[in-house]
C-alpha positions as CSV (number, residue, x, y, z in Angstrom):
1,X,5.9,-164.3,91.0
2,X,4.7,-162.0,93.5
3,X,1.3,-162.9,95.6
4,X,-0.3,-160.6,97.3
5,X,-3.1,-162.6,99.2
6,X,-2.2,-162.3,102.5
7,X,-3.1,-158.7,103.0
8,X,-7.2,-159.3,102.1
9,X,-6.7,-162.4,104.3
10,X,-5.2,-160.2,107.3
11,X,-8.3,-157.3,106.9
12,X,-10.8,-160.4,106.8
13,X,-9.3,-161.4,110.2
14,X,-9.0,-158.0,111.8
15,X,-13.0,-157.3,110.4
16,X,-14.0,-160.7,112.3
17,X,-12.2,-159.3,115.7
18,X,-13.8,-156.0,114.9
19,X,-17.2,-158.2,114.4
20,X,-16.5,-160.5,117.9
21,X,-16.0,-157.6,119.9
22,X,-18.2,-154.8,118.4
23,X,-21.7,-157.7,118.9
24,X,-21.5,-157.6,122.6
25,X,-21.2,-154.0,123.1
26,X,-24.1,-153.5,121.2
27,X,-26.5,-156.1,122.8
28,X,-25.3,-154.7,126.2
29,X,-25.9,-151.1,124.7
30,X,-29.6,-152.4,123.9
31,X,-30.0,-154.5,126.8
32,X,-28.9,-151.2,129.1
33,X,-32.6,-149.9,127.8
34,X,-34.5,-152.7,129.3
35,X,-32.3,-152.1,132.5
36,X,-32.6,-148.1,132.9
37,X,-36.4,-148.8,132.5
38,X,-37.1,-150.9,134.9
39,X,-34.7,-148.8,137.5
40,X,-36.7,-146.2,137.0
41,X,-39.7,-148.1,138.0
42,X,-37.9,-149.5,140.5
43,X,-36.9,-146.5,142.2
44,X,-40.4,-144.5,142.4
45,X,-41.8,-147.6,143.2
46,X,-39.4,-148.0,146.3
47,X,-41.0,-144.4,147.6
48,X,-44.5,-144.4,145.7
49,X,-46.1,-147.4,146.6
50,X,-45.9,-146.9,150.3
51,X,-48.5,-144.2,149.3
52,X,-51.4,-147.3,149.2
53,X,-50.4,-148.5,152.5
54,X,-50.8,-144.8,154.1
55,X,-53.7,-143.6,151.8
56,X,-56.9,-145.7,151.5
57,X,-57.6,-146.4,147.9
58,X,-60.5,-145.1,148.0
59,X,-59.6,-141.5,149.2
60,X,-56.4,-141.8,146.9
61,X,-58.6,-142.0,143.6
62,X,-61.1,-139.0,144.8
63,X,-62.0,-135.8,143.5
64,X,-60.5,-133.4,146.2
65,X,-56.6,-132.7,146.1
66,X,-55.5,-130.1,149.2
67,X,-52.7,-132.1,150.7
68,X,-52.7,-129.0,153.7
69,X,-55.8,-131.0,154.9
70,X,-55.0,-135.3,153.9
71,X,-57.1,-135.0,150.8
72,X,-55.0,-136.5,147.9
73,X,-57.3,-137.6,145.3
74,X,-55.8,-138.0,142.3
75,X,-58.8,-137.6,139.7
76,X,-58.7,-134.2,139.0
77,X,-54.9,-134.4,138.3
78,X,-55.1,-137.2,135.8
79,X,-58.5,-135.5,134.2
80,X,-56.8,-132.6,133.3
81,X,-53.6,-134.4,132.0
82,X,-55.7,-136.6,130.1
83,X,-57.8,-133.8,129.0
84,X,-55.0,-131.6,128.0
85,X,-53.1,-134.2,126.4
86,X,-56.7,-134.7,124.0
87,X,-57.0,-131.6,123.2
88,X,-53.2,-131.0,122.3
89,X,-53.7,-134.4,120.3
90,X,-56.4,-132.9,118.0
91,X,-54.8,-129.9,117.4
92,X,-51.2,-131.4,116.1
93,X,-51.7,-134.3,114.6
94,X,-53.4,-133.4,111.7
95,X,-51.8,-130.5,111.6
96,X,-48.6,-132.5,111.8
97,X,-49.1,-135.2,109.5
98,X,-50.4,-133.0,106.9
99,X,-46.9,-130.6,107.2
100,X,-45.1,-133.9,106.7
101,X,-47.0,-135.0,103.7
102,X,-46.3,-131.2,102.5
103,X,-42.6,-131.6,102.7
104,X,-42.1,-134.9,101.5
105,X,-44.3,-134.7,98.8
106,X,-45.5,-131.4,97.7
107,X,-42.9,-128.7,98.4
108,X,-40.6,-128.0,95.9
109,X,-36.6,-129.4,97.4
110,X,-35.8,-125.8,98.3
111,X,-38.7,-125.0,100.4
112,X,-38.1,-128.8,102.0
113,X,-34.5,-127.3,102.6
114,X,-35.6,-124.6,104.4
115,X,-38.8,-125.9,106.7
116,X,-37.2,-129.2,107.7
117,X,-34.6,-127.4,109.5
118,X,-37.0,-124.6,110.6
119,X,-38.8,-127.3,112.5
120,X,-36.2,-128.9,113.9
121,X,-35.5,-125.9,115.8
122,X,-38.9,-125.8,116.8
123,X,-38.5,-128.5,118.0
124,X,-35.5,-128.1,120.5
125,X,-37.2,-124.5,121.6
126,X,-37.4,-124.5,125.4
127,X,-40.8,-125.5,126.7
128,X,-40.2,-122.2,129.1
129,X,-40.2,-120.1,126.2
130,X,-43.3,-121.4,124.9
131,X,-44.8,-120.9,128.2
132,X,-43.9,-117.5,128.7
133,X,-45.8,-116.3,125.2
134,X,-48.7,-118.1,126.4
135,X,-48.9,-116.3,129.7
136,X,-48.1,-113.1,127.3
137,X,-49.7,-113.3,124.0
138,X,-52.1,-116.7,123.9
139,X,-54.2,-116.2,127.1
140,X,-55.3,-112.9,126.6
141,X,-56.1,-113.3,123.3
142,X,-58.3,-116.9,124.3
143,X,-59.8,-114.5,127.3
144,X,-61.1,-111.9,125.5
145,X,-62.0,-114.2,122.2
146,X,-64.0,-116.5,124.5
147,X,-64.9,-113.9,127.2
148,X,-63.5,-115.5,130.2
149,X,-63.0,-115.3,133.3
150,X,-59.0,-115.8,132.7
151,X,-57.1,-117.1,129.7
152,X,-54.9,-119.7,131.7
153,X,-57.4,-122.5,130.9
154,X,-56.7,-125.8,129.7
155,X,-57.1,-124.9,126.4
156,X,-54.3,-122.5,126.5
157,X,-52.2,-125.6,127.6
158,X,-53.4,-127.8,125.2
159,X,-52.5,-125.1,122.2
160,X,-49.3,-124.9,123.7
161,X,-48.7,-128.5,124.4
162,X,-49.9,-129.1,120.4
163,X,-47.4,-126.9,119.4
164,X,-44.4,-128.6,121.0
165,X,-45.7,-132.2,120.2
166,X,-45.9,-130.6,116.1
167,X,-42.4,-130.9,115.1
168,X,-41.7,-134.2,116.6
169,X,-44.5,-135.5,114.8
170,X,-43.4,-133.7,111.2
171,X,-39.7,-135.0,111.6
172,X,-40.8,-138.5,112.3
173,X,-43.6,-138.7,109.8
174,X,-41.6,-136.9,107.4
175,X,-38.9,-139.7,107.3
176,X,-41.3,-142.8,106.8
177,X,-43.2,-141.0,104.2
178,X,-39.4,-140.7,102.6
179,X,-38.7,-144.1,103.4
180,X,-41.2,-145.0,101.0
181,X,-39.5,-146.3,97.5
182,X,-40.2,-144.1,94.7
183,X,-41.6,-147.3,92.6
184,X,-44.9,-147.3,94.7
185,X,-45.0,-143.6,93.4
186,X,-44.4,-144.5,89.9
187,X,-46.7,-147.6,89.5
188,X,-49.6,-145.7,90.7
189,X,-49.3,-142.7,88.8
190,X,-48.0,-145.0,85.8
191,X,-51.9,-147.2,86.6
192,X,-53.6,-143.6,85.9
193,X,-53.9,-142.0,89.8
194,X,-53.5,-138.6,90.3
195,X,-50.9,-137.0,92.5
196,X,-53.2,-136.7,95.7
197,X,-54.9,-140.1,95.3
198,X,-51.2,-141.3,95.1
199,X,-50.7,-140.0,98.3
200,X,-53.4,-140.8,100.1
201,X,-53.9,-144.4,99.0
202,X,-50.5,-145.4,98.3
203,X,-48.0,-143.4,100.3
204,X,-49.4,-142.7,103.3
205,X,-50.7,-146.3,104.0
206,X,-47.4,-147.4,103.2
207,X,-45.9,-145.5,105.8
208,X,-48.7,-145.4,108.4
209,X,-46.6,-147.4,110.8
210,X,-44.1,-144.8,111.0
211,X,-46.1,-142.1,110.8
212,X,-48.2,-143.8,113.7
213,X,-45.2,-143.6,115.2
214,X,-45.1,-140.0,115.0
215,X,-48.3,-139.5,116.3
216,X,-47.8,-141.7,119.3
217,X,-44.2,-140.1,119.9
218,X,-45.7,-136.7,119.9
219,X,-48.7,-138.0,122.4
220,X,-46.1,-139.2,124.7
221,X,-43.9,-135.9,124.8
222,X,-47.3,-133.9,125.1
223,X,-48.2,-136.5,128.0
224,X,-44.5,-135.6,130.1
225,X,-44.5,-131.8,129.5
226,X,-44.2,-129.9,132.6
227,X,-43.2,-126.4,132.4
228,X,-45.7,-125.0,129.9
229,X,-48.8,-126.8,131.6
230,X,-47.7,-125.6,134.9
231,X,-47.2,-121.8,133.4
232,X,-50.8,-121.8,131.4
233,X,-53.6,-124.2,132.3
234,X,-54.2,-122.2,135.9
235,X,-53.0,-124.8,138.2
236,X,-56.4,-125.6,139.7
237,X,-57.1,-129.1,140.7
238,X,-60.6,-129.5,139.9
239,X,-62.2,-132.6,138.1
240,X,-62.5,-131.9,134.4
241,X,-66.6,-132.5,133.8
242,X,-67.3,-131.8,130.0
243,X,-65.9,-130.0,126.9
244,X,-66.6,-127.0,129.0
245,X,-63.6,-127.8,131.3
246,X,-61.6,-126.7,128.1
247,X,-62.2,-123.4,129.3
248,X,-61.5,-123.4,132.4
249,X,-58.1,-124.1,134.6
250,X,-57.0,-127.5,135.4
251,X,-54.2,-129.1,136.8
252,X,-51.9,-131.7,135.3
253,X,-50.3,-135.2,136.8
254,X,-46.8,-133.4,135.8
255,X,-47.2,-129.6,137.2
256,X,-47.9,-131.6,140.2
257,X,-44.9,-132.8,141.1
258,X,-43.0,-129.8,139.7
259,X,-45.0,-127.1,141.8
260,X,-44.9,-129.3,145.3
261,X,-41.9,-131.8,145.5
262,X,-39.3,-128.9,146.3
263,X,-41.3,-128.1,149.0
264,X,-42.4,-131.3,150.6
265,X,-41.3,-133.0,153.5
266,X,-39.0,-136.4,152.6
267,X,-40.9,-139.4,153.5
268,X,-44.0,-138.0,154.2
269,X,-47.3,-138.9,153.1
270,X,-47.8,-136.2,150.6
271,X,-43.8,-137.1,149.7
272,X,-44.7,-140.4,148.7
273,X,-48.3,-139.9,147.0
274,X,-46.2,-137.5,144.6
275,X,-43.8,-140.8,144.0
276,X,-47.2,-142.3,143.2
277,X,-47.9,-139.8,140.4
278,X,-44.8,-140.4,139.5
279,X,-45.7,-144.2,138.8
280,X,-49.4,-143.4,137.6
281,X,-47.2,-140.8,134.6
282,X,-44.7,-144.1,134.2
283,X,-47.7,-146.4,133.5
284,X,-49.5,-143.9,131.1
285,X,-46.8,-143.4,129.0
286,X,-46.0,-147.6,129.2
287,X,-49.3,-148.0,128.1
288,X,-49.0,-145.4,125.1
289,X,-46.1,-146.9,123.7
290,X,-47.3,-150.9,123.9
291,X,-50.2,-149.7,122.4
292,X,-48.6,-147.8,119.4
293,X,-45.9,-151.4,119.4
294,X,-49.3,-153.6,119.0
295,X,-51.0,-151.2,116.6
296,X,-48.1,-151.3,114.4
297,X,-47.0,-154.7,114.7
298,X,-50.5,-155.7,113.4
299,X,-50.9,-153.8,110.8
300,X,-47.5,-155.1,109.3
301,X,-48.9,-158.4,109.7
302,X,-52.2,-157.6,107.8
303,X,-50.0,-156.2,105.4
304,X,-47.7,-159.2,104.9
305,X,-50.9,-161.6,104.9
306,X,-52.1,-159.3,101.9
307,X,-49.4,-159.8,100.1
308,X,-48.5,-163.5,100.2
């Protein structure tokens, strides 16, 4: 008689080595995140927060930046990346969420073959190139619509910045609303629900953690964008006051450091206040992402107390 066991027992062995040493790479790979994180913090911390102890708090959160003259007052820089960032925030989410519930539910599979990867190269267009049509194309179309003064305003920006945050949000919302198993689907339509209250009530809640995801994802790339801001929204460090400041320039956190750190002087004042931007960007976009963790994280328990 001819056994042929000990082949299936020697793969079984070589699977458990395979398992032994593939574990540790992958918590170091995953434990290299946490590190690279707080590096980064570490190292604009290293030249930013010498910025409090040559800057007086109180003149470091004021309303006047002209560094020529001491003034580094940080409020109109994170006014007009906050504004920008709300306005690019209305503008593509539900323009983005309602593309992904297009695609995954609505369009026919060929027209899903064709826009999905239409906006994935959307998505990996150069933010330069987007800047450079709305120097040429979107504000002098928003200065004559709106009669202004000039186009570069921050509403220019926050079109542009909309834009660039849209396809991250349709890929990502796109795949949860896939995620979602075609049963839910079936059982509502099968209980008498048309197609869009199926949607709305069944498969978009059921996926709101990932498409909150989405949203938050495309927040935070519209928070770090540099080159388009710096190209459209006028550069002009004055403290938004109103929904009028959409139309007018303003200056972000992020143009900021791009326009002046290749021409400061290392480990001077103004050299580390930029640092401090940097930390002030770090800590928005911290914030952000814990909030979207929390948001999500609770709704999955409200969702798993609802159905015990």
């Amino acid at each position: 008689m001819n056994f042929s066991a000990p082949e299936p027992v020697q793969a079984g062995g070589r699977a458990r080595r395979v398992d032994r040493l593939m574990t540790p790479v992958i918590m170091a790979c995953g434990y290299s995140v946490i590190l690279f994180v707080v590096m980064i913090f570490v190292f604009l911390g290293s030249e930013g927060f010498a910025a409090l102890g040559e800057v007086p708090l109180g003149q470091l959160f004021a309303v006047r930046w002209y560094p020529i003259e001491a003034y580094f007052g940080l409020l109109p820089l994170i006014g007009g990346s906050l504004l920008v960032t709300f306005g690019a925030a209305l503008f593509s989410v539900p323009v983005g969420v309602l593309s992904a519930v297009y695609i995954a539910e609505i369009a026919p599979r060929w027209m899903r073959e064709i826009l999905k990867p239409v906006i994935e190269i959307l998505g990996g267009l150069p933010s330069v190139v987007l800047g450079f049509l709305g120097i040429l194309v979107l504000s002098p179309f928003l200065r004559q619509l709106f009669n202004l003064p000039t186009g570069l305003t921050a509403l220019a920006g926050s079109l542009l910045l909309g834009a660039i945050a849209i396809p991250t949000i349709v890929s990502v919302a796109e795949d949860a609303l896939d995620s979602v198993p075609r049963s839910y689907r079936d059982a509502s339509l099968a209980l008498g629900a048309t197609n869009w209250q199926t949607i709305w009530r069944v498969t978009l809640p059921a996926a709101r953690s990932g498409v909150l995801t989405a949203v938050m994802l495309g927040i935070g790339r519209a928070i770090g964008e540099t080159m388009t801001v710096m190209m459209v929204t006028g550069n002009a460090a004055v403290l938004p006051e109103g929904l009028g400041a959409l139309f007018a320039p303003v200056r972000t956190l992020t143009a900021t450091i791009a326009a002046e750190m290749g021409e400061v002087a290392s480990g001077s004042v103004h050299y580390h206040v930029l640092f401090f931007i940097g930390i002030v960007l770090f800590l928005i976009a911290l914030v952000v992402n814990v909030t979207a963790s929390l948001l999500t994280q609770r709704r999955e328990s409200r969702s798993e107390r609802m159905l015990s």
